[in-house]
N, C-alpha and C positions, 0 to 999 in steps of 0.2 A: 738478538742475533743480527749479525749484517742482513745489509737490506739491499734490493735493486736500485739501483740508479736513475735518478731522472724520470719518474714515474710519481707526481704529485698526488694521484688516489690512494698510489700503495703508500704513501708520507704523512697521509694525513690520515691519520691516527691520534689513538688518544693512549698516553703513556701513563702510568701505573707506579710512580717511585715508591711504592711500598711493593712492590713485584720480587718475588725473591729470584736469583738465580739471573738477574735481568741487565743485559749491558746500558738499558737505560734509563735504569734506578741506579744502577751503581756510577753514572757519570754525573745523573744530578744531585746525590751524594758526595761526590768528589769537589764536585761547582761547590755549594752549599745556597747558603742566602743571602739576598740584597747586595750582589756582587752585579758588578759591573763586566760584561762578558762579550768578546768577540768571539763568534762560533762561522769557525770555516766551516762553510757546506751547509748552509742553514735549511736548506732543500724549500720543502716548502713552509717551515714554521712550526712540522709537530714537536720536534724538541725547545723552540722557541716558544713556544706555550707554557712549556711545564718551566723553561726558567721562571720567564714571567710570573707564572701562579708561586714560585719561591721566592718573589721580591728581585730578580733581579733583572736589570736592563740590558738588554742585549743589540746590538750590531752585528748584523750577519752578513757573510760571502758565501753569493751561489751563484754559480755558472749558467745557469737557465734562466732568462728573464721572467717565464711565465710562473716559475715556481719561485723566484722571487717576490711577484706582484703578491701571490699568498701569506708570506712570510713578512711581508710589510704591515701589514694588516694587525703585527703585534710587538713586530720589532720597531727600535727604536730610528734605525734606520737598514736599508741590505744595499750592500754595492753590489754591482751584477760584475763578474771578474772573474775571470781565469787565475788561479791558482799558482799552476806553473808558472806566473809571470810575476815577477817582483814587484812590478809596476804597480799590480791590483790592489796591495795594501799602501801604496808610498802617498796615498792623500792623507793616510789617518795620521793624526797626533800619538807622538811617543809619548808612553809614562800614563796610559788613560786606562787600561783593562788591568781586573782583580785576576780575571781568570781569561786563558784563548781555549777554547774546546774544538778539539779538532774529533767530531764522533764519528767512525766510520766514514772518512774521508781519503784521507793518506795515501790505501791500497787505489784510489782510483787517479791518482796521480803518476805523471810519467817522472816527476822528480821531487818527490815528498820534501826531499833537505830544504828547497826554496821556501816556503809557506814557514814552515818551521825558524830557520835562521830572520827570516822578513819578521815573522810576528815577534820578536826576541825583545825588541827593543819598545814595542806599546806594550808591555809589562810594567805597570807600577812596581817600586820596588817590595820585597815579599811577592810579587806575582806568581801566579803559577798555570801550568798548562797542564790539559786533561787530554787523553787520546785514548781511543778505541780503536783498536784492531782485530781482524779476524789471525785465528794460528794457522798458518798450513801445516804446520807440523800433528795436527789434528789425528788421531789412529786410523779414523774412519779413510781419512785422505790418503798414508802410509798403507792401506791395505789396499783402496784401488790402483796404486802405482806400483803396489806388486805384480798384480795383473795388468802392468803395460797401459795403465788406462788413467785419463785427467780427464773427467767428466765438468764438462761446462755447467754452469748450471744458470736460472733465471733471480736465482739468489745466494749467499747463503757464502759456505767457503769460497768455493767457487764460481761467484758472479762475473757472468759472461761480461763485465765491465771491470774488474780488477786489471789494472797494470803490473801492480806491484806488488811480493805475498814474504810475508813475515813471517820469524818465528820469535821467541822471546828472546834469543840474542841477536839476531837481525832488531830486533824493537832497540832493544836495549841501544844497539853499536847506532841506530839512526839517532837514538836521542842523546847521547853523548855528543857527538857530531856535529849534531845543530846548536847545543850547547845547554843542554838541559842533564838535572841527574834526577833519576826517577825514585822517587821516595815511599811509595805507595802501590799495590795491585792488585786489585780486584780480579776473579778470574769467573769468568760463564762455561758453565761445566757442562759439556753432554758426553754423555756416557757410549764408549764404543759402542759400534752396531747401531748408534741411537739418530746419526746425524743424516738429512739431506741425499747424502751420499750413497743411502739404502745397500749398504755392505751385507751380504749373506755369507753369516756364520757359519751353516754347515760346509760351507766351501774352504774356510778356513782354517789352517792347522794349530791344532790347540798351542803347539809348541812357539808359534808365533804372537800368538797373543800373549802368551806369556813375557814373550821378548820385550813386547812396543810396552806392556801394561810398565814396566819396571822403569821407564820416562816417568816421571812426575806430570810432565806438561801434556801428555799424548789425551787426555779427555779435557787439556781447555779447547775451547772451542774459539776463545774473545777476552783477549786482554784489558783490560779498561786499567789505564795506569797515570798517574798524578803526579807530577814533574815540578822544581823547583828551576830558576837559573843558575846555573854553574857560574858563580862568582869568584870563583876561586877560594871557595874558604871549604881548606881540607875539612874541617868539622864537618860540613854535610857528606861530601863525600865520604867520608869515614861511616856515617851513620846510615846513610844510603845502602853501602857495602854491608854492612852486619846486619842490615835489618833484611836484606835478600839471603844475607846467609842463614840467617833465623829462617826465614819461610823456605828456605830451600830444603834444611833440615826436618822441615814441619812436613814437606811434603813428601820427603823421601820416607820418613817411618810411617806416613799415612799409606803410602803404598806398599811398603815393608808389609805393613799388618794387613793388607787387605790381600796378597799374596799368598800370607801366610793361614790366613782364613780360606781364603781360596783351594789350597794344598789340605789344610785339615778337613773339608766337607770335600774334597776328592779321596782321600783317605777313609773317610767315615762313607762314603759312598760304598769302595771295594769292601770294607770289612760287611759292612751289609750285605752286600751280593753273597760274599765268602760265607756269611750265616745262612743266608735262604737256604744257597746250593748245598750245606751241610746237613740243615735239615732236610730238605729235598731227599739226599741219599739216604739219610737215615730211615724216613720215610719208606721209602724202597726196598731197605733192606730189613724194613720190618715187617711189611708185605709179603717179602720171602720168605722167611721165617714163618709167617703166618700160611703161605700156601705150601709149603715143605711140612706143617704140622697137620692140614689138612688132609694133605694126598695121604699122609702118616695114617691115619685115622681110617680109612677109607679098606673095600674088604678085597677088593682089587691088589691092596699093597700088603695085606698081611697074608692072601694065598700064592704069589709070585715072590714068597720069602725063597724058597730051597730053589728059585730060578734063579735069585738073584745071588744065590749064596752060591752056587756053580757058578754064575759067568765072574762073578768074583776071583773063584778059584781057578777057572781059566787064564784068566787074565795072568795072573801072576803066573802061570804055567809057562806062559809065552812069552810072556815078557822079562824070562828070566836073563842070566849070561849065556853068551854064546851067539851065534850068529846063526845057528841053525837048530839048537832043542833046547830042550828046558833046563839046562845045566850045563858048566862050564865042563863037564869031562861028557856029556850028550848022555847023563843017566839023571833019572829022574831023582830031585832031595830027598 
């Protein structure tokens, strides 16, 4: 998950690439091994670690000196640089990195393009770039800005340190732009209701979840995507394109069917209800049946027979035609 900014105890951590579900198994997945890596935002080393334990040599850029001084400690070397400034990469040699990892960095820039188009060209050729980003397009997010509400938070979607908030065609339209085509994506999944965001369900109307669920993208939480250079050779682009269109298709019958399951245990729900409450009545009116056989039975109802056989006969006496006697010409049948 993103993480806070500029806070070296919450960085130093120890990561877990066999983690399922995990945007920092799935970047050093993406890296791979004994790869040569520039990692914007090296913060203080914890992902500079787990390169390292893959074989590979890493150079890092991070904004804070002091979480730099950490991050030395395992890298190969860390410039201390601002980001937004072109400047900050223009000592390094072109044509030196296998791989630039930019992990949860991007949103905390006031101009992502720069860092991106800068590191373009220290790309060996075959080079490639990894990035993680968090989605604001997120359900949980969709549903508090129903309610008028952008909660800040100390991490997470919403890190009171985000400049700038993505969704996967914002990702996409960025790395097109800088001059990259994204060939690969990994997605970290939480599940509506489940994020940060602490969204309360029963406040919500079922008819709307139903809406956001029918996005494919509304439970990624964290893009983690692997990028080639746009070299201009239509074949990647061609392939790039079909292979999103592959997972686009993937993810739309995943949702299709999970909908569709959804709607069948709301259906199997009401017919349930619909059997109790049948039994229920039936129940009842066998009860009736049973206390109608008993008053039956009882000596109260067999001596008030010729009572009831008069108010019987009454009854129809009065309730015959006419408006005032017991027959339509006021003579008795």
């Amino acid at each position: 998950m993103p993480y806070p900014s500029h806070d070296t105890s919450i960085y130093s951590v120890d990561i877990d690439p066999s983690r399922a579900n995990d945007a920092h198994a799935f970047m050093l997945e993406l890296t791979g091994y004994n790869k040569r890596v520039l990692e914007l935002g090296c913060t203080a080393g914890h992902m500079t670690r787990a390169l390292v334990k893959q074989g590979c040599t890493v150079v890092g850029v991070e904004l804070d000196p002091e979480a730099a001084d950490h991050a030395r400690e395992v890298a190969e070397e860390v410039i201390v640089g601002d980001l937004d400034q072109p400047e900050t990469l223009a000592t390094l040699t072109p044509g030196q990195f296998d791989v630039i990892l930019a992990g949860d960095v991007l949103e905390h820039l006031r101009d992502p393009m720069t860092p991106l188009r800068a590191s373009r060209p220290l790309l060996k050729p075959g080079g490639e770039l990894v990035v993680s980003i968090p989605n604001v397009a997120h359900a949980d997010l969709r549903l508090r800005l129903l309610d008028g509400d952008f909660p800040y938070q100390p991490y997470g979607l919403l890190d009171t340190t985000h400049l700038r908030f993505f969704t996967w065609q914002t990702l996409k339209d960025l790395l097109y732009a800088a001059g990259y085509v994204p060939i690969e994506a990994k997605r970290v999944i939480v599940p509506m209701f489940g994020s940060e965001l602490a969204v309360d369900r029963s406040r919500v109307d079922p008819q709307v979840v139903d809406m956001i669920l029918r996005d494919p993208e509304c439970e990624t939480y964290q893009f983690v995507v692997r990028c080639v250079v746009d070299d201009g050779n239509a074949a990647v682009t061609e392939i790039a394109g079909r292979l999103e269109r592959l997972e686009s298709q993937l993810r739309d019958q995943t949702i299709e069917r999970a909908l569709l399951a959804q709607q069948l245990t709301a259906t199997e729900e009401k017919l349930r209800l619909a059997d109790a409450r049948a039994v229920q009545a039936e129940g009842k009116a066998t009860a009736a049946e049973q206390s109608v056989s008993a008053l039956e039975q009882t000596s109260l109802f067999r001596h008030t027979y010729r009572a009831r056989q008069f108010y019987g006969r009454f009854r129809g006496f009065s309730s015959g035609p006419g408006a005032g006697g017991p027959g339509a010409n006021g003579k008795r049948p």
